[in-house]
Phi, psi and omega in degrees: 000132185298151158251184175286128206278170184219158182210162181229137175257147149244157179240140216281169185258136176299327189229156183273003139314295185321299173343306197285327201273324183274000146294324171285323172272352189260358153266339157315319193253338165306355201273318202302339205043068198281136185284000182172162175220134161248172208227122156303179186221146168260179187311073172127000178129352202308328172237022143004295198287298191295329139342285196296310151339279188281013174271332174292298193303329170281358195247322166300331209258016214199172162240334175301133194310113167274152171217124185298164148264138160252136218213161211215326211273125186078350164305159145225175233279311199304295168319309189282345188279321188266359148308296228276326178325315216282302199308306178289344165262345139281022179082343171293126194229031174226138154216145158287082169309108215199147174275345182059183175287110149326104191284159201301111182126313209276110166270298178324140171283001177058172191289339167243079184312339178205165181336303194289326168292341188272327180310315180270332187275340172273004180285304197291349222265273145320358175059197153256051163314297174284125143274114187280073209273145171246179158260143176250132193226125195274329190227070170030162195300098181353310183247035196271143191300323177190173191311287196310314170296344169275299216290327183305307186296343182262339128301007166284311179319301183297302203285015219216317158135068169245129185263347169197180187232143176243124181275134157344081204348127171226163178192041140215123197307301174325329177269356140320286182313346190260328171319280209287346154316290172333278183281032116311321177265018150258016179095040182240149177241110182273005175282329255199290168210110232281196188219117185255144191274118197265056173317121135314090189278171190245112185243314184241099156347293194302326204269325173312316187286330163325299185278359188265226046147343188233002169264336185098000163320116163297123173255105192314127154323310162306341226258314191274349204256294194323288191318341198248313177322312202299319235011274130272016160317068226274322174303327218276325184296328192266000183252293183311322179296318164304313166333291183302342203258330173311292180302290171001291172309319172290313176316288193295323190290330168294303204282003164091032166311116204283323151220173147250139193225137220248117166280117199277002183055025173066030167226193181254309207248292199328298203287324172290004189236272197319331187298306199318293173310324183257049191046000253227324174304143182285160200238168184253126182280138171283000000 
């Protein structure tokens, strides 16, 4: 059995200390040889500037492929055409295609309201100059009208011209697996265009649950009942989270995951020690 690729998310740094520190750490984890890294975006564009920064920097400092994210919702046709230019004069031929947030205050939905419209207009835009990843929710979409209707739209997505899908954090292997079942009997060959698994390693309680509860992430109950025992134990919390997360990972790489992309919350050793444990790290000739 192949194993699997890996991949790392950063979210851009407020300071240029943070700057500096996600560059140390974006060398750390290049060690890993990660088939890619992508850079979040904030809502309607909010860290637009800082996105971009550290995307010229990771792109001089590396060969590995960055692939910036990009969001559509409040957006217009002009504005996203002259991002993707920019991206193509810097060499960038990957993006995460995502509808983002309406940011606060803001009414219009912009000329591309949602994920699947943006997917097609850089299709129309660019032709396939780009590689395209979308999001996926193995336990549906926060505001999606129901399960089968969320499953609809991420096969709209692939067909619309998405070359793979990135999942929401989950931490039950099985609602992946039903996921990937799922657009497979609608006609996605996930061999062809894969549905990547989005791990989450568990580090902090407080900040998981946080981010669990406002993405629609499920947290198993043993999972949340353990976390509350440790109370501020923070090793006792970072040893069970590695356990829980660890097996997760063995689970999908057994069920023949094609890769994973790990949200590294910008740090180093959660993600280097799972990369590690589970082989996936290059190996060095003696």
């Amino acid at each position: 059995m192949s194993k699997p690729a890996v991949s790392f998310e950063f979210f851009p740094a407020k300071s240029a200390q943070g700057h500096e520190k996600l560059l140390s750490t974006f060398d750390e984890l290049n060690q890993l040889a990660p088939k890619y890294f992508s850079v979040t975006y904030g809502a309607g564009g909010s860290t637009r500037s800082r996105t971009l920064e550290i995307v010229k920097d990771l792109c001089v400092r590396s060969e590995t492929p960055v692939a910036p994210h990009i969001s559509c919702i409040g957006d217009d046709k002009s504005e996203i055409a002259e991002l993707l230019e920019l991206y193509k004069s810097l060499g960038i031929d990957r993006l995460v295609a995502l509808r983002g947030d309406l940011p606060s205050g803001q009414v219009g939905m912009g000329e591309l309201p949602f994920a699947v419209d943006l997917v097609k207009f850089i299709r129309e835009h660019s032709g396939d100059y780009f590689h395209i990843e979308v999001a996926a929710y193995p336990e549906m979409h926060p505001q999606a009208r129901s399960f089968l209707l969320d499953i609809d739209n991420l096969v709209n997505k692939y067909q619309a011209g998405a070359n793979a899908a990135i999942t929401q954090f989950f931490y039950n292997a099985d609602s992946y697996l039903y996921l990937r079942d799922a657009v497979e009997q609608r006609g996605i060959d996930t061999a062809v265009q894969p549905l990547v698994a989005g791990i989450m390693p568990i580090t902090n309680s407080s900040n998981l649950i946080r981010f669990a509860d406002s993405c629609g992430a499920d947290i198993p109950r043993y999972v949340r009942k353990q976390l509350a025992d440790f109370g501020d134990d923070s090793k006792a919390i970072r040893e069970f989270g590695f356990e829980v997360v660890y097996r997760l990972c063995e689970r999908l790489i057994s069920e023949g995951v094609p890769s994973m992309h790990f949200y590294s919350m910008n740090k180093v050793e959660p993600n280097k020690r799972l990369v590690e444990a589970l082989g996936l790290a290059p190996t060095v000739a003696l």
